[in-house]
N, C-alpha and C positions, 0 to 999 in steps of 0.2 A: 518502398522507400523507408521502411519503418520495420527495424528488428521487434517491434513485440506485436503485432499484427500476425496472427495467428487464425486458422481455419474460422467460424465465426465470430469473428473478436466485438465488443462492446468498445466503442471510439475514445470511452474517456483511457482508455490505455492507450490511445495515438496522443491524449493532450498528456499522458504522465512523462511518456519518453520527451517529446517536443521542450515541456517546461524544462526538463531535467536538462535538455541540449541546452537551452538559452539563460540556464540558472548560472548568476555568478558564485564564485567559489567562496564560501562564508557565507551565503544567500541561502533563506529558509522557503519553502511553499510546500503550503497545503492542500490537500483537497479534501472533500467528503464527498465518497465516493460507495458505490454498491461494495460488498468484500467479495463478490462474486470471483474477482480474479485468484482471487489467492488456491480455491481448490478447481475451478474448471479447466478444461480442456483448452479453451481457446488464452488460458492467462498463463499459458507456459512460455509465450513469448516475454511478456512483460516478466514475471517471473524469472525468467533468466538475463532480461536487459537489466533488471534488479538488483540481481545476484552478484553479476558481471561486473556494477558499476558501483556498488554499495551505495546504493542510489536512497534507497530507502531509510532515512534516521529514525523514523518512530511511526509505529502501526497502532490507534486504536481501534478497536476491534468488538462493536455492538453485538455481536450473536445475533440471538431473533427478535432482541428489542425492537419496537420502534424506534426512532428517532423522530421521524414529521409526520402528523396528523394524518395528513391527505396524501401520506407516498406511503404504497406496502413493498420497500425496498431496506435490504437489510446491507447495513451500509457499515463506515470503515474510515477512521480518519488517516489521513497517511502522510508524511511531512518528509519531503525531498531535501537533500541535501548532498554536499559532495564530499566523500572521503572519510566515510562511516565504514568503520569493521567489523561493526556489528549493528545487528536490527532491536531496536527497544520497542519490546512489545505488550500490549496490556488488554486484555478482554474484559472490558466494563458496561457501567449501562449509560444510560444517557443524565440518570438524575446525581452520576456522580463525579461529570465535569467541572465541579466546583470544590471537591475536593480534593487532597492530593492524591498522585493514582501510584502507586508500588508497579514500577515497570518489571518486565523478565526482559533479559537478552538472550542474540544466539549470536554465533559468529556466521561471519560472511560465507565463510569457509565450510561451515553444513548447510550452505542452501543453494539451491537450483533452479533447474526448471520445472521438477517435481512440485505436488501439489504444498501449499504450506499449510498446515492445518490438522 
């Protein structure tokens, strides 16, 4: 029932596609979420429901920071939206969401289901 559900998937990719179905149009959601999808195997689904939908308006992007004390998950903020052409992307750390962040974009148009990363 679920285009991004892919060989062993991680479920919060079933709540990104769901929100993004029940999202209204001009309606912003976020999640902070593992970034695990963006290069594995099983996030080619989501990845291309993604792609597909230009679902995605802005990806931040921890690397191997921590973010929470008691979680060793390298994680990813990512903000849905509808009718994005392009992905705003930015690989920061955690002690620098209080300042302003220099996003990069790509176009919708180079990405896929291919790994992002």
């Amino acid at each position: 029932n679920f285009e991004s559900a892919r060989a062993n998937y991680d479920i919060y990719v079933l709540f990104m596609e769901k929100s993004f179905g029940v999202l209204k149009r001009g309606g912003l959601l976020s999640f902070i979420l593992p970034h695990k999808f963006l290069i594995s195997e099983f996030g080619c689904g989501v990845r291309e429901f993604l792609a597909k939908n230009g679902a995605l308006k802005e990806l931040l992007h921890f690397g191997s920071n921590m973010v929470f004390d008691e979680a060793s998950t390298y994680t990813a903020i990512t903000t849905l939206s509808h009718g994005n052409e392009e992905l705003r992307f930015a690989h920061i750390r955690p002690d620098e969401l209080d300042k302003p962040i220099a996003f990069d974009s790509i176009s919708y148009d180079e990405l896929s289901g291919d790994k992002w990363g």
